[in-house]
C-alpha positions as a printed Julia matrix, in Angstrom:
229×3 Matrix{Float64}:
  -88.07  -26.86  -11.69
  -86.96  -25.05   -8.61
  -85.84  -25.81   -4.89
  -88.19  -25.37   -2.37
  -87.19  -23.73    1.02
  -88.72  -24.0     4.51
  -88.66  -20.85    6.68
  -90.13  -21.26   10.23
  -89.85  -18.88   13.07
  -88.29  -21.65   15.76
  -86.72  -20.05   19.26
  -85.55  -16.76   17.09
  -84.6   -18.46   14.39
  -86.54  -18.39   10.81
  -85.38  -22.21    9.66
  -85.43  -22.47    5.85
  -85.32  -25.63    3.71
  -84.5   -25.98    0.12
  -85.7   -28.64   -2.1
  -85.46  -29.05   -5.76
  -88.68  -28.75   -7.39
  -90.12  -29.15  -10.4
  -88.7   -27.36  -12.41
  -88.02  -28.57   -9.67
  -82.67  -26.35   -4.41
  -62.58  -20.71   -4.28
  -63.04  -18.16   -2.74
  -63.02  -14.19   -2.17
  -64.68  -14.3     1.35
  -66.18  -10.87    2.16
  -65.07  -11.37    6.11
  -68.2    -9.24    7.08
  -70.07  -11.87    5.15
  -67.94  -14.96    6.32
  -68.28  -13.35    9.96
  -72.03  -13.63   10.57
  -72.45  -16.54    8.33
  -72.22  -19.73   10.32
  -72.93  -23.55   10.67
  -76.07  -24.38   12.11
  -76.87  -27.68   13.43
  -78.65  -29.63   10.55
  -81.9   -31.12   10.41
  -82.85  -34.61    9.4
  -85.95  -35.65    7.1
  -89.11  -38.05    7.48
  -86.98  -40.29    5.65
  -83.55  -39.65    8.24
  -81.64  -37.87    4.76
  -79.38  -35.16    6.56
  -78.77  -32.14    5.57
  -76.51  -29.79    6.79
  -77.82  -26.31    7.34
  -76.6   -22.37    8.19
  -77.37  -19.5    10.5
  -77.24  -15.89    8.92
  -77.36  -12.92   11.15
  -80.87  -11.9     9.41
  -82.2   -14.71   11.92
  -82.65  -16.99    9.26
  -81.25  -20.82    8.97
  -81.14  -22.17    5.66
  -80.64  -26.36    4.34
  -77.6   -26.14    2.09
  -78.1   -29.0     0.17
  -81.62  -30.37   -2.11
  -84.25  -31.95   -0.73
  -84.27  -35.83   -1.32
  -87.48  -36.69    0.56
  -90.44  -39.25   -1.28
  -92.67  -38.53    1.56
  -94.61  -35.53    3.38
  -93.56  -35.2     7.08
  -97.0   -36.47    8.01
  -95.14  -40.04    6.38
  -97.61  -39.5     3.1
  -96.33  -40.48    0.43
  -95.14  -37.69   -2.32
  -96.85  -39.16   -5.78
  -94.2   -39.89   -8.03
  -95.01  -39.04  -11.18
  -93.19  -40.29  -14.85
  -95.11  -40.06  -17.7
  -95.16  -36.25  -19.29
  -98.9   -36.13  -19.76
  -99.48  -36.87  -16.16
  -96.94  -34.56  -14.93
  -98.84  -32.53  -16.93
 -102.59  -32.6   -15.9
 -101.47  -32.86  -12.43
 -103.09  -29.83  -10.0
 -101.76  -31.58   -6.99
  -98.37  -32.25   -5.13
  -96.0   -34.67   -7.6
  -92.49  -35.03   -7.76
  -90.17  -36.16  -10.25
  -86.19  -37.74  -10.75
  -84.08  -35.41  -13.45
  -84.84  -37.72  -16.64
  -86.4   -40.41  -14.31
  -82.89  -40.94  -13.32
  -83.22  -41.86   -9.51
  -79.43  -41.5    -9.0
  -79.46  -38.01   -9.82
  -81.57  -37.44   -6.97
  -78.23  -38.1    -4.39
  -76.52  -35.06   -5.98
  -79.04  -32.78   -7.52
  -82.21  -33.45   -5.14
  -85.65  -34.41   -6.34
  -87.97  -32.44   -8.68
  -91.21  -31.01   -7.13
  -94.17  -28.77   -8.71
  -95.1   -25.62   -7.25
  -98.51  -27.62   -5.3
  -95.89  -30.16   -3.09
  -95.16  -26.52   -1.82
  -98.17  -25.06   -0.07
  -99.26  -28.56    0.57
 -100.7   -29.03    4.08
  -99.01  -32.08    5.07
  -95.51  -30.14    4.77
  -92.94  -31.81    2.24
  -90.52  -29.83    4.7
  -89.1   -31.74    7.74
  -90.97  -30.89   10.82
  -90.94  -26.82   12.28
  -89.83  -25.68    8.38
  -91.11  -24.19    5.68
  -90.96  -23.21    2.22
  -90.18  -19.72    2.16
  -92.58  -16.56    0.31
  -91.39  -14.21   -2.15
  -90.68  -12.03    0.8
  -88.46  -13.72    2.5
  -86.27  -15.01   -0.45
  -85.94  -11.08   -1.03
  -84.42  -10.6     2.65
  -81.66  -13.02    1.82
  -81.26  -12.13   -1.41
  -80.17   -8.32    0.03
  -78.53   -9.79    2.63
  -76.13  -11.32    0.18
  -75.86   -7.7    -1.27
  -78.68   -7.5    -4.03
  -79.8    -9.68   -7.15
  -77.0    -8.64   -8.74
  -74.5   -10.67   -6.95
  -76.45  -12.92   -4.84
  -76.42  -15.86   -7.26
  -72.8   -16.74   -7.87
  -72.58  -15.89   -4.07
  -74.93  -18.85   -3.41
  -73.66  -21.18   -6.11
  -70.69  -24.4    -5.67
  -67.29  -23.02   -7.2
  -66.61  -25.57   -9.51
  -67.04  -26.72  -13.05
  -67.83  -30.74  -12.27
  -71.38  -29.97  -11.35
  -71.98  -26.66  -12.65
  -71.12  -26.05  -16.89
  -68.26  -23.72  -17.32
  -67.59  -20.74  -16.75
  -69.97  -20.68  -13.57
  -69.69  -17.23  -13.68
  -68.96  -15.36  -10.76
  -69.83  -18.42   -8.27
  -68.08  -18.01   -4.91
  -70.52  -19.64   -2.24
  -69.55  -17.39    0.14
  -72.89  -18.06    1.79
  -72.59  -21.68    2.32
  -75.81  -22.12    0.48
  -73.83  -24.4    -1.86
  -76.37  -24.33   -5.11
  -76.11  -26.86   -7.37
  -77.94  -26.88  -11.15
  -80.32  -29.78  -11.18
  -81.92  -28.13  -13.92
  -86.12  -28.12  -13.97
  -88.84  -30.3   -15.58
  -91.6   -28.07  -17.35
  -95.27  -27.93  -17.32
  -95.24  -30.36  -20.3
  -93.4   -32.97  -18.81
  -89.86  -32.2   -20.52
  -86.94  -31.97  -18.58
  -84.07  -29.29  -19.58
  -80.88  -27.59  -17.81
  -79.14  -29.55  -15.6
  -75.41  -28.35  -14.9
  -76.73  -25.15  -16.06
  -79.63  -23.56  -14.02
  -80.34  -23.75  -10.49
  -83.97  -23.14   -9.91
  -86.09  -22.81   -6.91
  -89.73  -22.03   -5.82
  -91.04  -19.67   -3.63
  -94.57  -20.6    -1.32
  -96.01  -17.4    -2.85
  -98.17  -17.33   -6.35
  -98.99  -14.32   -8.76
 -102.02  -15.64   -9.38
 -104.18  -18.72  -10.12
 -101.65  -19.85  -12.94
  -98.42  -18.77  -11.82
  -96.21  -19.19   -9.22
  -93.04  -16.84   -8.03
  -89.42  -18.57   -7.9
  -85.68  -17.68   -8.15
  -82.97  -19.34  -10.29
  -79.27  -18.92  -11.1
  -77.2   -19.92  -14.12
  -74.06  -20.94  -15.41
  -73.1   -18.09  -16.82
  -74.56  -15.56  -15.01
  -73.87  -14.39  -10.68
  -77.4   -12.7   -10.94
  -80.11  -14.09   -8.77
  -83.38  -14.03  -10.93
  -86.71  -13.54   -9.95
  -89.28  -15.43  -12.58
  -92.51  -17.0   -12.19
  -93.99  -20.09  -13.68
  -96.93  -22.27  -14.14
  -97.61  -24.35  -11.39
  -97.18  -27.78  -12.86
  -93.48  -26.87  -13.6
């Protein structure tokens, strides 16, 4: 239902990716913000999908756009999984297309469980990570608190995003967009209205942490959920 983000500490910098997962990844420029915000180099996956990424003065580098990738970096393939009951019953790494609509996937990324996350052949291009609780909390303050953080990370625009997209001003170049989440049943809900993604850090056996932003809302949200989402 979520994204899934790579953080990797890589000659001083902590790279992050973001992938949809599944649940599962004008203007107002604060120039403080806009200042030590900038374009990093981009990083290409197993599968050579670019995606362009960006430095924040925190040290971290983040992919600002959803993970598209079928395959582990190892070149293992991702199981792809359609029916509802097996998305379901799944306790391994599984991904999914938004309605089993592949051309989704160009826009909106791919949809990935909370297990694709922590597994050990990577789903992250090579040197990246998904990123812990932790970590998602540094940026989040970075970008001035949950309070704001969200519509500063979201696309300003109401072709992707349902209106009003509240508050969105992507002043951080993270550029969310709201490929909405598939649940631990196998239903799929909330595209063009929540962007969700996971975090590499679980509450506990059943649940896992991960952040999400909405339509209607600028908030940043930290939720958990099962780890079949």
């Amino acid at each position: 239902m979520l994204y899934i983000y790579v953080f990797e500490k890589l000659q001083s910098s902590l790279k992050i990716l973001f992938l949809f997962v599944g649940f599962s990844l004008l203007f107002n420029i604060n120039l403080a913000t806009s200042q030590t915000i900038t374009q990093g180099e981009g990083v290409y996956d197993i599968e050579g999908n670019f995606y362009p990424t960006f430095l924040v003065a925190n040290g971290q580098e983040w992919m600002a756009e959803n993970l598209k990738s079928k395959n582990f970096s190892n070149g293992d393939s991702i199981p792809y999984l359609q029916q509802n009951l097996s998305w379901q019953n799944t306790n391994s790494a599984a991904f999914s297309y938004y309605n089993s609509d592949q051309n989704l996937s160009s826009t909106f990324g791919n949809l990935y469980n909370w297990f694709t996350t922590i597994d050990e052949r990577n789903v992250c291009p090579a040197d990246w990570h998904v990123p812990t609780d932790l970590e998602w909390t540094d940026f989040s303050d970075y970008l001035g608190g949950n309070g704001v953080a969200g519509g500063k990370m979201k696309v300003q625009d109401t072709l992707f995003w349902k209106a009003p997209n509240l508050g969105a001003t992507n002043e951080s170049f993270f550029s969310a967009l709201p490929g909405g989440c598939r649940y631990d049943g196998g239903n799929f809900a909330n595209i063009y209205s929540y962007a969700n993604w996971w975090t590499g850090s679980q509450l506990d056996n059943q649940f896992s942490w991960f952040r999400s932003t909405y339509f209607d809302s600028d908030n940043l949200i930290k939720n958990y959920a099962t780890k079949n989402t």
